[in-house]
C-alpha positions, 0 to 999 in steps of 0.5 A, a space after each residue: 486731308 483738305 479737299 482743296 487746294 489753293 496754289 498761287 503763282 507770280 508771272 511776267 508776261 513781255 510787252 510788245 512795245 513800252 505800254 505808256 500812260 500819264 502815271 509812268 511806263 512798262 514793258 511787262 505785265 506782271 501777273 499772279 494766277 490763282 489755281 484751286 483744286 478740288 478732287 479731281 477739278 481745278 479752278 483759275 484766275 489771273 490778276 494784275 495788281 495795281 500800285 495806284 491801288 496800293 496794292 503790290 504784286 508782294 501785298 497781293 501775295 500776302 493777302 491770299 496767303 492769309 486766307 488760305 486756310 479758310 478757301 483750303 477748309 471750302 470758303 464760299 464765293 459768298 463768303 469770301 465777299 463778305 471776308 475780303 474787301 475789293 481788290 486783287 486779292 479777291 477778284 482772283 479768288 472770286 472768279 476761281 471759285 467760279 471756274 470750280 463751280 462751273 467745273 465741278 458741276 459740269 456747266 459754265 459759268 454764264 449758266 451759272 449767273 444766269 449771264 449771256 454765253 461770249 461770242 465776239 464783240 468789237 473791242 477798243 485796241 490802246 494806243 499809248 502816250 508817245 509823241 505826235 508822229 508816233 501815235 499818229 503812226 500807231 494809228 495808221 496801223 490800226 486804221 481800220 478798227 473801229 474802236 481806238 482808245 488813246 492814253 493822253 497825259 496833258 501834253 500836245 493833247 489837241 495836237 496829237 488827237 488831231 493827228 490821231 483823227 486824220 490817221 484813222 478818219 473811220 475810227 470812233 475814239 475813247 481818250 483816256 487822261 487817266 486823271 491827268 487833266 485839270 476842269 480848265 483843260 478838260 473844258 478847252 480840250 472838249 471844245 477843240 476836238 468836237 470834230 474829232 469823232 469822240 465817243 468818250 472822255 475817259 477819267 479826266 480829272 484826279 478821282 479824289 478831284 473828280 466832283 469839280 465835274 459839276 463843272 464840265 461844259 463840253 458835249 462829249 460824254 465822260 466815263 469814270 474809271 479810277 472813281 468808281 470800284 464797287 456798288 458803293 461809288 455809284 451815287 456819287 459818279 451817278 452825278 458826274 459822269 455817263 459812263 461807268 468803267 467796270 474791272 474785276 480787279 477792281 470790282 473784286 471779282 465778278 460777283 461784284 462786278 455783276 451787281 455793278 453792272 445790274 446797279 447801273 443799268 438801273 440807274 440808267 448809266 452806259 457800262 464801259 467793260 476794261 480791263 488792266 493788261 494781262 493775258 486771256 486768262 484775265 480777260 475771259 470772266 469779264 467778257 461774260 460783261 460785253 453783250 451787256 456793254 456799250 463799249 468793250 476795252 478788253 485788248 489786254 492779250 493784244 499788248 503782249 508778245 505771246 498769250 496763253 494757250 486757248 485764248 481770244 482771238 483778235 482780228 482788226 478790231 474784234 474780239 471772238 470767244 476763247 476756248 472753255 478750258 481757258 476758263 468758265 466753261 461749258 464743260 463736259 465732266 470728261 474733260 474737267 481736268 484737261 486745262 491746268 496745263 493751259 494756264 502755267 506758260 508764262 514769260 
């Protein structure tokens, strides 16, 4: 008999309202979870496959479909990384992995990886394309966080920032083009929102365009999102931007993402830690990232009509620790089994 068992599952988790960027629209984020038993331990995680990234909730499925057999005969977190290459697929293998380990051998993940425990941190809250009035109204509501971050396509970008601005004047901002600009509306539109109380420009040239950044005259920092996956990016954003954002599903996982982090920080780069949108189950490995981070966008659970069960709480802009059977633990061994109901409620 396999000591381990490997269950994959497919969820669709209802958004509150149309989550709209440069690339298209939704109203619900589809998801698959990944649950690995051993004995009497489980281990999970969520992933958020992402077509920019070719990658389908289908050709996910079928990735870890095929590696089943080896993660069922006890493929290492090492292993794996070597086996699989970054993406969704992996990412989600990787962080159930260490959601086992730390299980199994009574501890969390933090102590692990020798990682700073989550508390609370501040984190961004998305306003998504829409009109001038609507995401000046979307602003209102949420005056008084202290970090937005505005999706922008190139249309009325000025004008809507603006309006945005006024709405929540105490705001700082991270506007996020998702490499909707060209060079010339990036330079024009850094020195019309100079005033704007702009924190970072976010992703605004094309990734396989992005090298004509060695043009960017502005003042107002750029962070790379779609530019930058792995470890293996970095000499090149190293040169164009100041900021880098960090995701698991596109790390691959957060073994990856940890040499990322500890790769920039060497390299002197800020870290951005984001995340696509889904429920806490996604967000939890990640935030072991935030006490390392500049800027924190983990606001993926406030973007739906109902999260997981033990999940982060949200309030006016801060985000405070889930519980540790959600995932990543401390955990006592009494206790070991007690989440896997926690994490199969999805809409």
């Amino acid at each position: 008999m396999k000591r381990r068992h490997l269950t994959v599952e497919q969820q669709s988790w209802k958004l509150e309202n149309e989550f709209r960027i440069s690339r298209g629209a939704r109203t619900q984020a589809d998801v698959i979870v990944v649950t690995i038993n051993e004995e009497n331990f489980v281990g999970k995680a969520e992933v958020a496959p992402t077509p920019h990234y070719n990658e389908t909730i289908e050709s996910v499925m079928a990735q870890l479909s095929a590696i089943k057999p080896n993660i069922e005969s006890g493929l290492s977190i090492g292993a794996l990384n070597l086996l699989l290459s970054p993406g969704a697929a992996r990412n989600a293998l990787d962080c159930a992995l260490w959601d086992l380990k730390a299980r199994k051998e009574g501890s969390s993940v933090a102590e692990l990886t020798h990682t700073n425990p989550f508390e609370a941190c501040e984190t961004a809250q998305t306003i998504s394309v829409g009109s001038i009035d609507d995401m000046a109204k979307a602003a209102t509501e949420i005056r008084e966080y202290p970090l937005i971050k505005v999706k922008f396509d190139a249309e009325d970008v000025v004008e809507k920032m603006r309006a945005i601005a006024k709405a929540a004047p105490t705001s700082r901002f991270i506007l996020d083009a998702n490499e909707a600009w060209t060079l010339e509306q990036l330079n024009q539109f850094a020195d019309q929102l100079i005033d704007c109380n702009i924190a970072l420009l976010e992703q605004p040239l094309p990734s396989s365009d992005d090298s004509g950044l060695i043009g960017y005259t502005g003042k107002i920092p750029l962070c790379a999102d779609e530019s930058v996956h792995t470890c293996k990016d970095l000499d090149h954003v190293s040169k164009l931007y100041h900021y880098i954002n960090i995701k698991l599903d596109k790390t691959g996982g957060l073994t990856e993402a940890l040499k990322l982090l500890h790769q920039a920080k060497n390299n002197k780069i800020g870290i951005m830690i984001g995340c696509m949108v889904g429920t806490s189950l996604a967000m939890a490995p990640a935030a072991l990232l935030a006490h390392y981070a500049e800027f924190v966008d983990l606001d993926g659970p406030t973007l739906l009509c109902k999260d997981r069960e033990l999940g982060f709480k949200y309030k006016n802009g801060k985000m405070e620790k889930s519980e540790p059977e959600l995932w990543g633990g401390p955990y006592k061994p009494a206790h070991a089994d007690r989440s896997y109901r926690y994490f199969h409620n999805g809409r």
